[in-house]
N, C-alpha and C positions, 0 to 999 in steps of 0.2 A: 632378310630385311635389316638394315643398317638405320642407323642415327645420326648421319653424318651432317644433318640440320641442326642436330643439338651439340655437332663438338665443340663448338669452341665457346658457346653461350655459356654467357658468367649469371646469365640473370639478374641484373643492376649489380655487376661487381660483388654480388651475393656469394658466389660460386666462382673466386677466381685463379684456381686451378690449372696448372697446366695436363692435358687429358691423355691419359697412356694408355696403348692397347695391347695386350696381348691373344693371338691366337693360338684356341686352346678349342678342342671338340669339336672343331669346323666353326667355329663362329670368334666373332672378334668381344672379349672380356675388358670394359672399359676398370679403368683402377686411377684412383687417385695415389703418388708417391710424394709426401711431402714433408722436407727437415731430414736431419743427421740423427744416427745414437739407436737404442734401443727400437726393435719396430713394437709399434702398436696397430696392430690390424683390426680395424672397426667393420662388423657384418651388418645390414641392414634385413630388414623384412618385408612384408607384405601393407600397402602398394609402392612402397618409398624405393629411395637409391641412394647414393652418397651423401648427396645434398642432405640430407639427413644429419649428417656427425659433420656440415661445413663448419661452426663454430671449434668442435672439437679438434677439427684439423689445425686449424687457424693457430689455438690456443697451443694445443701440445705439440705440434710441429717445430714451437721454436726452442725446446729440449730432445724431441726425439722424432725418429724416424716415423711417418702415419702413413699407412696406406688403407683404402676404403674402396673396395672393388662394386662394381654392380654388378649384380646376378644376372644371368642369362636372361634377358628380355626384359630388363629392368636400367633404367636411367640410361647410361650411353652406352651400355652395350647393346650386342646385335639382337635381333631379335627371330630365329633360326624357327621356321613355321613345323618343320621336321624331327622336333623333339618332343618327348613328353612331358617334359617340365616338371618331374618329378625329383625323390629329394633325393635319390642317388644320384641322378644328375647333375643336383648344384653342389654338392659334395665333392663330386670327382672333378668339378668344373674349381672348386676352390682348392683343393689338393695341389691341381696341376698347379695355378697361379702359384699359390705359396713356394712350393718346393721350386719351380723356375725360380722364382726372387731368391731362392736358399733362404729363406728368413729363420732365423732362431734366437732361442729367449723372448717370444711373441709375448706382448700383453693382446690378448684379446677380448675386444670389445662385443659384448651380444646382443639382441633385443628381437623379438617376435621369430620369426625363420629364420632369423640368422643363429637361433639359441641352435638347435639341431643340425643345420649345418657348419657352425663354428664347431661345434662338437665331434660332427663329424668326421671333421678335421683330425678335433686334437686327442680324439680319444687311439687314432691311429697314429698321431706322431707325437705323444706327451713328450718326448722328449724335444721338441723343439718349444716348447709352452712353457713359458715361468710363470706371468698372471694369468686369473681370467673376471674379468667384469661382468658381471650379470645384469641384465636388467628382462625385466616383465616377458616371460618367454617359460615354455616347459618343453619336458622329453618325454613322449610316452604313445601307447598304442590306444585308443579309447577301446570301452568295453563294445562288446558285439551289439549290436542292434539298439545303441545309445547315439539320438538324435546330436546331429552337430550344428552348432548356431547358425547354419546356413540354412538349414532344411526348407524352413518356412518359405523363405522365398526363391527356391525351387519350386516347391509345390503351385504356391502364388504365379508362378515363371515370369517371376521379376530378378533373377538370379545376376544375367548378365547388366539388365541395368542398375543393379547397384552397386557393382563392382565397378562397371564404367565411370559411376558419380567420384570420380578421385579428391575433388574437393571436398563434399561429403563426409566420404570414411577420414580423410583427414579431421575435420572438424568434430564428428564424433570422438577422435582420441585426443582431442586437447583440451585440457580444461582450461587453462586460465584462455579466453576466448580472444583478451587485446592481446597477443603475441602473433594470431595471425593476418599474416599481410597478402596482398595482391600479389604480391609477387610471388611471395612462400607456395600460393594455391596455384601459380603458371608453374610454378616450379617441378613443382609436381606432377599436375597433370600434361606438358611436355611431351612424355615418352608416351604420349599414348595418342594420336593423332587421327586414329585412325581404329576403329574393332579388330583387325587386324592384329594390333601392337598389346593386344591386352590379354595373349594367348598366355603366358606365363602369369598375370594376376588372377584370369579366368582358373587355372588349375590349380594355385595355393590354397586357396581352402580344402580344396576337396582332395589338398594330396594330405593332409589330417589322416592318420589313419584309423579306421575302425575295422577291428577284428585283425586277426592273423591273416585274413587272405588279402589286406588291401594292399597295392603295391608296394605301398612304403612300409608296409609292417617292417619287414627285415632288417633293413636298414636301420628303424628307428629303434628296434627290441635292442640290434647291437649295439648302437649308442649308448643307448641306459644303461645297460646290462657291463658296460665298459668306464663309466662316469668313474669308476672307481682309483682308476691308472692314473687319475688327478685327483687324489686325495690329498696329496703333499704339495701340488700347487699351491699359491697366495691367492687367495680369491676372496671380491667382494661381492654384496646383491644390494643392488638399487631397485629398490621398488616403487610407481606410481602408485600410489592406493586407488586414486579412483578408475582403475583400467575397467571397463567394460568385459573386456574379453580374456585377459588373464588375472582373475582375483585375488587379493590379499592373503587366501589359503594355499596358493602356493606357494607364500613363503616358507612356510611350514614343510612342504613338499621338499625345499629345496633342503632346509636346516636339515630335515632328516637323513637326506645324504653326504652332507658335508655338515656336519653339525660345527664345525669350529668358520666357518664362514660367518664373516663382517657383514651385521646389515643395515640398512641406511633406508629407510620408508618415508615415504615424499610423500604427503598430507594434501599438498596443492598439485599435484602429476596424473596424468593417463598411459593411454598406451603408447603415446608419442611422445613419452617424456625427457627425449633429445629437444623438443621443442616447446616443450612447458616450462623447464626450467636448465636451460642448459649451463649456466654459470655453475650454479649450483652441482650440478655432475662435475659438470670439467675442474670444481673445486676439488668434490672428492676423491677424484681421480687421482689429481696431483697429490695429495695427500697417500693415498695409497703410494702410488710408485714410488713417493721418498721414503716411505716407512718402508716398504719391500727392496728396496735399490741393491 
């Protein structure tokens, strides 16, 4: 199943991109490439897509190279009914893209699913990574038989309709409330047309791993267990305070591994805090890369 209704849609000029694809795993990988110089590759999360980091492109584009891929079944990429939409998956789905661009000296940008598999990335090719930006996102296995935020409404078997509400969980992650518009919530909700299209946000929660046996254990243990190979990276963490779903104590989590990591806590931010306060990041940003350059 393709997207070929959303290619060329800017969303009122919101979103005005020119839309690249590559095919990679049998399906077609939509990616934004935008500006010269340094890449910086922006990973989105769970239910977002590029459109996500549009402002960031906009802004950093006009010193360096952006490119901001959609995950397999998310924004304009395809959406392949044939996969498990697990994080090996979109790992080896971003690998491919990367190394095809040959990108190196990457800054990359994180936030929710994209933390684990930007990582998963870079913990296999630190040598293509100079920065990395952190925002609101962790790496880890949960303990065995410890409930995950979703549970309840499974149980309930309100699961799929919440997940479908995409204006919703957007608006649960944004706090300052006058930033979102009409269009930001088409925007979004877009790639999903159809119950069909919502095969890849139906399985992110629950690709969360709990316990060693859950499919993505592996994958996720190697990550962590490798976070190390970017010690000597430059890296910062932007953190929402008010995030719902990734709380203020994992900044702590994070210090602990990279204890000399820059931190930056956003007072007025959630878990979409690409869209709470984006000036604000894209300041930081630029700040960073000149101090690192």
């Amino acid at each position: 199943m393709n997207r070929e209704f959303m290619k060329f849609e800017t969303f009122n000029d919101t979103f005005p991109f020119t839309p690249y694809f590559e095919r990679i795993n049998g399906f077609n990988m939509h990616y934004v490439d935008e500006g010269e110089g340094e890449p910086i590759v922006c990973i989105h999360g769970m239910p977002t897509w590029s459109y996500l980091y549009r402002k960031f492109i906009t802004q950093l584009s006009k010193e360096y190279r952006v490119i901001a891929p959609d995950q397999m079944g998310f924004g304009k990429s395809d959406v392949p009914q044939d996969k498990q939409y697990i994080m090996e998956e979109h790992v080896d789905n971003l690998k491919t893209l990367l190394l095809r661009l040959n990108l190196s000296d990457i800054t990359l940008i994180v936030q929710d699913w994209g933390g684990p598999i930007g990582f998963g990335f870079s913990v296999d090719y630190p040598e293509r990574i100079k920065r990395l930006v952190i925002m609101n996102t962790s790496i880890g296995v949960m303990k065995e038989g410890k409930n995950p935020w979703y549970q309840p409404l499974v149980e309930k078997g309100i699961y799929k309709q919440f997940i479908m509400n995409i204006g919703g969980l957007l608006k649960g992650g944004i706090h300052n409330k006058d930033k979102i518009t009409d269009v930001m919530i088409k925007a979004y909700e877009a790639p999903f047309p159809s119950e069909e299209y919502y095969i890849g946000a139906f399985a992110w929660p629950k690709d969360i791993p709990i316990g060693d046996a859950h499919p993505s254990a592996s994958i996720m243990t190697h990550v962590r267990k490798n976070l190390y190979k970017l010690d000597k990276k430059e890296k910062i963490l932007i953190w929402g305070i008010k995030d719902p779903i990734f709380p203020k104590k994992l900044i702590s989590w994070w210090k602990n591994i990279y204890p000399d990591i820059d931190i930056h806590k956003i007072s007025n931010a959630s878990h979409f805090l690409q869209e709470d306060v984006p000036d604000h990041i894209i300041a930081l940003i630029k700040k960073f890369l000149k101090s690192t350059a």
